[in-house]
C-alpha positions in Angstrom: 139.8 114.5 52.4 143.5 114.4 53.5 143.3 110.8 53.3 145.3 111.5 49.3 147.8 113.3 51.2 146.8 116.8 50.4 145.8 119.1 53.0 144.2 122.5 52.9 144.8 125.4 54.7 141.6 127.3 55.6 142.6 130.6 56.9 145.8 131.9 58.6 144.3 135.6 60.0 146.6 137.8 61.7 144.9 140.9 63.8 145.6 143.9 62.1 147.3 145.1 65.0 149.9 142.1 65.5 150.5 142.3 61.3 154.5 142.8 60.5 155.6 140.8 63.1 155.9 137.5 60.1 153.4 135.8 62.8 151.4 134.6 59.7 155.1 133.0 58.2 155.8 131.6 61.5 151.8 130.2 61.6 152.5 128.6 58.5 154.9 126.8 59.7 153.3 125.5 62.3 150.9 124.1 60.3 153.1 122.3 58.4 155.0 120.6 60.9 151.6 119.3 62.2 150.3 118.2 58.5 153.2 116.4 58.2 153.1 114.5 61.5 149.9 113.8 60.0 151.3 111.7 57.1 150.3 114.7 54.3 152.3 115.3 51.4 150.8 118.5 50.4 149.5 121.7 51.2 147.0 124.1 49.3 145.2 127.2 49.8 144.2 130.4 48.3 143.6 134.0 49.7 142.4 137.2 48.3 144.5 139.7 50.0 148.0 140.9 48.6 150.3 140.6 51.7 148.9 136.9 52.6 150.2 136.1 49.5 153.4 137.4 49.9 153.5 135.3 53.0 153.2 132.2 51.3 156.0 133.1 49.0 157.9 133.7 51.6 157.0 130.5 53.3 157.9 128.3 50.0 154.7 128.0 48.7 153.9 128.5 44.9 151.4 130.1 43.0 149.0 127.3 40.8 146.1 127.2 39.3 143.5 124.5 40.5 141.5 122.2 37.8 138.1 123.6 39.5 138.4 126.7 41.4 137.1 126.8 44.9 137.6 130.7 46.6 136.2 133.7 46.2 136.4 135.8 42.6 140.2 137.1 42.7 141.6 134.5 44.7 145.5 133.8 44.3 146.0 129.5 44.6 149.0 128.1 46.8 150.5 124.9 47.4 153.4 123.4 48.9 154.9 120.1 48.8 156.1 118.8 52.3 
């Protein structure tokens, strides 16, 4: 419910083919611009592969660790502030 001012990012997918291009960074952004049009506050999310991850470092998002975990087994948490 984005109505506390968090929102959640489901998936960012990039074709394999299209991958190196930082069309997943430039997604990202995207996103946020929107969420915070939106009123939001926050952004989380969480992803299971390695170079995703990477992305959202390079976007500005940090790792955390949620209260109650909601992905897969292995999944790395992310969150930004807006």
């Amino acid at each position: 419910d984005p109505s506390d001012g968090i929102g959640y990012l489901k998936r960012c997918y990039i074709e394999p083919r299209a991958r190196g291009n930082k069309l997943q960074v430039l997604a990202l952004s995207t996103r946020e611009a929107r969420a915070k049009a939106l009123g939001w506050k926050k952004l989380v999310s969480e992803t299971t592969n390695v170079q995703s991850a990477g992305n959202f470092i390079k976007a500005g998002y940090s790792p955390f660790e949620p209260e109650q975990k909601w992905g897969e087994e292995g999944s790395m948490y992310f969150t930004k502030a807006l």
